[in-house]
C-alpha positions in Angstrom: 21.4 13.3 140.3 23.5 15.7 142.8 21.9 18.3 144.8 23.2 21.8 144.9 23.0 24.7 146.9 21.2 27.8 145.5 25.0 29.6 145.4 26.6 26.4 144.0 24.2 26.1 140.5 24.7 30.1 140.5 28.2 29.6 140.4 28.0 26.3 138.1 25.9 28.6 135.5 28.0 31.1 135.6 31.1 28.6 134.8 29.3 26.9 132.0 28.0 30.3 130.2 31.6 31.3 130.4 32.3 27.9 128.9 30.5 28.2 125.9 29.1 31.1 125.4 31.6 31.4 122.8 30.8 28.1 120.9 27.0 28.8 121.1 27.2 32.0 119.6 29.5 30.6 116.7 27.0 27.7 116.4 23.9 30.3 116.6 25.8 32.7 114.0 26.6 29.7 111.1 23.3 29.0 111.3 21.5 32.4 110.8 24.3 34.3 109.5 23.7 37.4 111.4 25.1 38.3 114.3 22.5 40.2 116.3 20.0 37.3 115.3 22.5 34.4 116.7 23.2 36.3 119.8 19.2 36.6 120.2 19.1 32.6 120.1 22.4 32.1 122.1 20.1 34.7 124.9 17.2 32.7 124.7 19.1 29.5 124.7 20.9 30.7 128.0 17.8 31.9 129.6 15.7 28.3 128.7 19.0 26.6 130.7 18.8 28.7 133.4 15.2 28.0 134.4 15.9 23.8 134.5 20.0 24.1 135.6 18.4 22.4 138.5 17.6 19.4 136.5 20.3 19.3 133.6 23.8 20.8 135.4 24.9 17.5 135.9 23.8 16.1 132.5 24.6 17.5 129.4 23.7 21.2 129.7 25.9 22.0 126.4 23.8 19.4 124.7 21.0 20.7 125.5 21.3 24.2 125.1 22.6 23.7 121.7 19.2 21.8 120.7 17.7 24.9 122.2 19.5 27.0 119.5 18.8 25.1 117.1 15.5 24.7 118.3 14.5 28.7 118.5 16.5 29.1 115.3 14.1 26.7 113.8 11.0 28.3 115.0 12.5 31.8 114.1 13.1 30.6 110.8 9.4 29.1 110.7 7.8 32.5 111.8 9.8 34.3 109.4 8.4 32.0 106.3 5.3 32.7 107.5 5.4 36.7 107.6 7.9 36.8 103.9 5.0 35.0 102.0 4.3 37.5 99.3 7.3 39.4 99.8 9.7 39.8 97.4 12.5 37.6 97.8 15.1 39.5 96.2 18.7 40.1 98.6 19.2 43.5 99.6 22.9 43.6 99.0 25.0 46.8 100.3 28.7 47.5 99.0 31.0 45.2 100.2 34.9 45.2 99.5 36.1 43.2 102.0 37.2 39.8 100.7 36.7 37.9 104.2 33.3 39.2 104.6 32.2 38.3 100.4 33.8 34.4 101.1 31.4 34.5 104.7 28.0 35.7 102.4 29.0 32.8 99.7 29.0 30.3 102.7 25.9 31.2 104.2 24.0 32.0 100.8 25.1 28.3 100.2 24.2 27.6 103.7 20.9 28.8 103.0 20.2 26.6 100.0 19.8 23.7 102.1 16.8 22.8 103.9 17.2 23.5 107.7 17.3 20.1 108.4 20.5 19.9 106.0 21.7 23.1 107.3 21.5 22.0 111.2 23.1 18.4 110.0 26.2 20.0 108.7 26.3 22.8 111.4 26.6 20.7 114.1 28.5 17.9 112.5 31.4 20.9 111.2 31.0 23.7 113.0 29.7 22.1 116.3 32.7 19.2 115.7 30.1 16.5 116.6 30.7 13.3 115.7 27.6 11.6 113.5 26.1 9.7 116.8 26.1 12.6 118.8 24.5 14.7 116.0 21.9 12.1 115.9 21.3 12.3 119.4 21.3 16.4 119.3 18.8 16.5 116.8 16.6 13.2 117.8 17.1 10.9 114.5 19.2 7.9 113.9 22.9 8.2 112.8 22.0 6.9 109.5 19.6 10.0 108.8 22.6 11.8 109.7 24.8 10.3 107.4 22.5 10.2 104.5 21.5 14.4 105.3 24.8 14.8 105.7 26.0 13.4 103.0 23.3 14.9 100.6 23.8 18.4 102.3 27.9 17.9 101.1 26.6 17.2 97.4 24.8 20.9 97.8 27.5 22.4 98.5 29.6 21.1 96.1 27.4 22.0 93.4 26.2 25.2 94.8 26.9 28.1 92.3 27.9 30.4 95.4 30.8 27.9 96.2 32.4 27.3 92.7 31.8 30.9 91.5 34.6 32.2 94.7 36.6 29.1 93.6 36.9 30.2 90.3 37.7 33.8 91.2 40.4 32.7 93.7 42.1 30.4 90.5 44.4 32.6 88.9 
């Protein structure tokens, strides 16, 4: 493990956030499906990298502040359970016409039928273009569990009424 000036792991933050801010936020966005929420996460995720740069800027810091996006998402999501118990459940929907943005709600409705363990599975293995071992290693199980969520997850989707309804409308 190097040791860097105080100016050097300024500078080597400000290289990697300009790195992959971009990925991060795409990665916090699939799996919340809002945008002020994901770039909440990709601010806290930042800010958690910031305080140990000293200790992971020659490691994997992208590793790591993914797992702390998917990390906060998972404890937002858990703290929002928590306060929607009783609520009612129903989606607030507002008019929509815009065909891009009615195929993006179909992908995250089906997105939300998962579990988030499914969900962060085929977020990081798709979206984050990780390859099963490093998923694995991202979310701390054994490649296997990743191809078996993975390949349940896929199944979901398949089947998931969101999915084959927009297929059907986009078959003439």
């Amino acid at each position: 493990m190097g040791v860097q000036s105080r100016a050097d792991q300024e500078a080597t933050f400000v290289a990697f956030v300009t790195s992959t801010e971009v990925p991060l936020l795409r990665l916090a966005f699939t799996l919340t499906g809002d945008l002020g929420i994901a770039q909440d996460l990709v601010q806290t995720a930042l800010s958690r990298a910031y305080s140990h740069w000293p200790r992971i800027w020659d490691q994997d810091p992208l590793a790591y502040t993914r797992r702390i996006v998917v990390n906060a998402n998972h404890d937002r999501w858990r703290r929002r359970v928590r306060e929607v118990v009783g609520e009612s459940s129903e989606p607030q929907a507002g008019p929509d016409h815009a065909a891009v943005v009615v195929e993006r709600n179909a992908i995250v409705a089906a997105l939300a039928e998962l579990t988030p363990k499914e969900r962060r599975t085929v977020v990081l293995r798709f979206l984050g273009d990780l390859s099963e071992s490093e998923t694995a290693r991202e979310l701390g199980v054994q490649p296997g569990t990743v191809k078996s969520t993975t390949h349940r997850a896929i199944g979901k989707l398949r089947s998931s009424g969101h999915l084959t309804d927009r297929a059907q409308e986009a078959t003439p």
